[in-house]
C-alpha positions as CSV (number, residue, x, y, z in Angstrom):
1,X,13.3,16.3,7.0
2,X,14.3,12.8,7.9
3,X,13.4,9.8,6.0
4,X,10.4,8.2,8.2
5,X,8.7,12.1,7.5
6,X,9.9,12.0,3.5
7,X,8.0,8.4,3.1
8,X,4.7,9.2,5.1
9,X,4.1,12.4,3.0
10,X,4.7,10.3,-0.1
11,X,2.8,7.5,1.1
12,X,0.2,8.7,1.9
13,X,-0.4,10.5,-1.1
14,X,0.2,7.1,-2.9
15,X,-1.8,5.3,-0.8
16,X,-5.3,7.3,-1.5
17,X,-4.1,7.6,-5.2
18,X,-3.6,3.7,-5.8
19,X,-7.4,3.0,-3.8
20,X,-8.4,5.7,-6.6
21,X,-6.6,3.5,-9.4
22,X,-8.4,0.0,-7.6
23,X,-4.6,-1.1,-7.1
24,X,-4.7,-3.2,-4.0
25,X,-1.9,-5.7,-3.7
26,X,1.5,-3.1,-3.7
27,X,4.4,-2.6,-1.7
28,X,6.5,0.2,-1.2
29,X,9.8,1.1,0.3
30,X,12.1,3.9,0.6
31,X,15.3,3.4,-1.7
32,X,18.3,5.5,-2.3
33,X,18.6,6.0,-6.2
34,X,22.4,6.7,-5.9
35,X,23.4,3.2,-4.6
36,X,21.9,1.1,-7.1
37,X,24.9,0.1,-10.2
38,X,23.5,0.4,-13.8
39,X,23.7,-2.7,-15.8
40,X,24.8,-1.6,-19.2
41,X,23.2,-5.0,-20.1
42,X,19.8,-3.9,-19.8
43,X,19.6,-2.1,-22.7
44,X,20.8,-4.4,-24.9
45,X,17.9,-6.7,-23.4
46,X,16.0,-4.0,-24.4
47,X,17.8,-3.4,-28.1
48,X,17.6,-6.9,-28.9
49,X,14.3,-8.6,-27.5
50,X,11.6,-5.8,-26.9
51,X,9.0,-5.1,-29.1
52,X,8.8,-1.0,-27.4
53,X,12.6,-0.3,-28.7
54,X,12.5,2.4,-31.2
55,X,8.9,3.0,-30.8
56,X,8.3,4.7,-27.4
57,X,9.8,7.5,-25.8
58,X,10.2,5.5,-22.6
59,X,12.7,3.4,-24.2
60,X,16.0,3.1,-25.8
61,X,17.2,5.1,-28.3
62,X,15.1,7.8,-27.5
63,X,16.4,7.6,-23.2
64,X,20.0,9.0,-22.4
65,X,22.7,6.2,-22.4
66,X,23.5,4.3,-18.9
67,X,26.3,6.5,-18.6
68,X,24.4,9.5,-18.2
69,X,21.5,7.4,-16.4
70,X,23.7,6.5,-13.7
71,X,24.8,10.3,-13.4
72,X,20.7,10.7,-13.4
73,X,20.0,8.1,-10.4
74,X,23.2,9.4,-8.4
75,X,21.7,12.9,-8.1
76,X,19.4,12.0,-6.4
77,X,19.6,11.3,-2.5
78,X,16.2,10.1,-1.8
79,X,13.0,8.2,-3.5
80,X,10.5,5.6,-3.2
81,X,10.7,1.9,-5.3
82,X,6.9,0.8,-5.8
83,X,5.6,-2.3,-7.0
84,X,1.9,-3.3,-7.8
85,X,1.0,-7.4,-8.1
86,X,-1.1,-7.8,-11.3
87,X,-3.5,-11.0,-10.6
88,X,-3.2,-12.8,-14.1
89,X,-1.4,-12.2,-17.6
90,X,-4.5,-11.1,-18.9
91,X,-4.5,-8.2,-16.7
92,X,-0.7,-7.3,-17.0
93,X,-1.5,-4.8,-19.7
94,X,-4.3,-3.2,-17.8
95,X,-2.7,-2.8,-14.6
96,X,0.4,-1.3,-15.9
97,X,-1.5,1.3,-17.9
98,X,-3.3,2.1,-15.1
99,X,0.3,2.5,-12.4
100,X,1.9,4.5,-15.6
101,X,-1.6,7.4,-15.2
102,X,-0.6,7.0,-11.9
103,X,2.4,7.7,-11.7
104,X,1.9,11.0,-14.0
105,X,-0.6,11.7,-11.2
106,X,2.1,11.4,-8.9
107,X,4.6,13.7,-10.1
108,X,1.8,16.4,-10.6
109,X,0.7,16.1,-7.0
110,X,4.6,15.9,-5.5
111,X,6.2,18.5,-8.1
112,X,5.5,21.8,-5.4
113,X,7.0,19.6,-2.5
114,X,10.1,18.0,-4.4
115,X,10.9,20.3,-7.5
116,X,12.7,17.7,-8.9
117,X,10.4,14.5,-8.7
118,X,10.9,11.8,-11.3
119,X,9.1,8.6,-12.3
120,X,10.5,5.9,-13.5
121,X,8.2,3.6,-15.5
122,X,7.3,-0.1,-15.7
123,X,8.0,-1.1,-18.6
124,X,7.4,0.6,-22.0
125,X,5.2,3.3,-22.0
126,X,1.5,2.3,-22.7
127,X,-0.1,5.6,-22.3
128,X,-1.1,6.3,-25.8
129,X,-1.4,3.9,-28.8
130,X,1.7,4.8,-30.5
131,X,3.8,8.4,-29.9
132,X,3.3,11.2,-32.2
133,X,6.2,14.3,-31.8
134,X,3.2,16.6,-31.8
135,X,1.6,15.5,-28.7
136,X,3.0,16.4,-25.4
137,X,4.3,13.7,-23.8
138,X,3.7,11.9,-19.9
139,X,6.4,8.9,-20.9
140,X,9.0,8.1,-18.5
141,X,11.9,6.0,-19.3
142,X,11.4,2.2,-17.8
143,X,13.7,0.9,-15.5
144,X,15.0,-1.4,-17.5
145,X,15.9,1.9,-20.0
146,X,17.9,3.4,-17.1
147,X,20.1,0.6,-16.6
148,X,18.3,-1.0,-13.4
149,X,17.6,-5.1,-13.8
150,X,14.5,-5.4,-11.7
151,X,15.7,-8.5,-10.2
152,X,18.3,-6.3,-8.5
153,X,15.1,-5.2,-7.0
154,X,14.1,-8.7,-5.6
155,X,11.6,-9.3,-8.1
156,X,12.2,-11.8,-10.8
157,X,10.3,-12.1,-13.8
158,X,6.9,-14.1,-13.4
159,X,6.7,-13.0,-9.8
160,X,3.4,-10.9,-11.5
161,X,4.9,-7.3,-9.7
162,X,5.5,-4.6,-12.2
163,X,8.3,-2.5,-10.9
164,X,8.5,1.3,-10.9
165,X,10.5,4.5,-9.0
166,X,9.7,7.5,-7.7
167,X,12.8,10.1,-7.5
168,X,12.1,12.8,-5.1
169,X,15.6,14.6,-3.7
């Protein structure tokens, strides 16, 4: 399968999924995971500066090192780098709650097609109050977990896009 036929399939399947969600403003584009260089330096942002570290499964400690995260991205040959505008500050939280269900979503609908699909969150995960080890988890570990500066990405902070990853070969 070539890439143009890899990227409809997904897509399209994003496409009617993020009308579902009421997520409008996105773009997407086809990426390939292995070429992007981890930035050790993102997790000490996250470390030292985010309210989500030690407190959700999404982020450090509890997300393999950016040694083995750049192992992680360079198995993977193909994938899909989506971003969804959020209109104001006040609707930052809302929208990203809504593109991590999503993205869940996403993985369950690709999973048969590409064994192997992976999400990559924006941001910490949101999808439950607080984490409880008894509950079964949807988290993903954020982009900035995995090593990956967003701006790397051509997106800067303030430009109101949260930034996430779909991993598919």
């Amino acid at each position: 399968m070539d890439g143009s036929e890899l990227n409809m399939d997904v897509s399209d399947i994003l496409k009617e999924l993020l009308k579902n969600h009421s997520m409008s403003r996105y773009e997407m584009e086809e990426i390939a995971p292995q070429k992007f260089k981890v930035d050790v330096r993102t997790r000490w942002k996250c470390q030292f500066g985010c309210e989500y570290y030690g407190k959700r499964r999404s982020c450090p400690p509890f997300v393999p090192e950016t040694d083995e995260a750049e192992k992680f991205l360079k198995s993977y040959t193909a994938g899909i780098l989506l971003k969804v505008n959020y209109e104001s500050v006040e609707s930052y939280m809302e929208t990203k709650k809504e593109l991590q269900k999503l993205l869940v979503e996403v993985e369950g609908r690709l999973v048969k097609r590409y064994p192997m699909v992976f999400t990559l969150f924006p941001g910490g995960c949101d999808l439950c109050d607080e984490c409880r080890p008894d509950e079964k988890c949807r988290a993903r570990p954020t982009l900035s977990a995995m090593g990956i500066r967003i701006s790397d990405l051509g997106v800067e902070l303030g430009d109101k896009w949260l930034v996430s990853m779909i991993l598919l070969e």
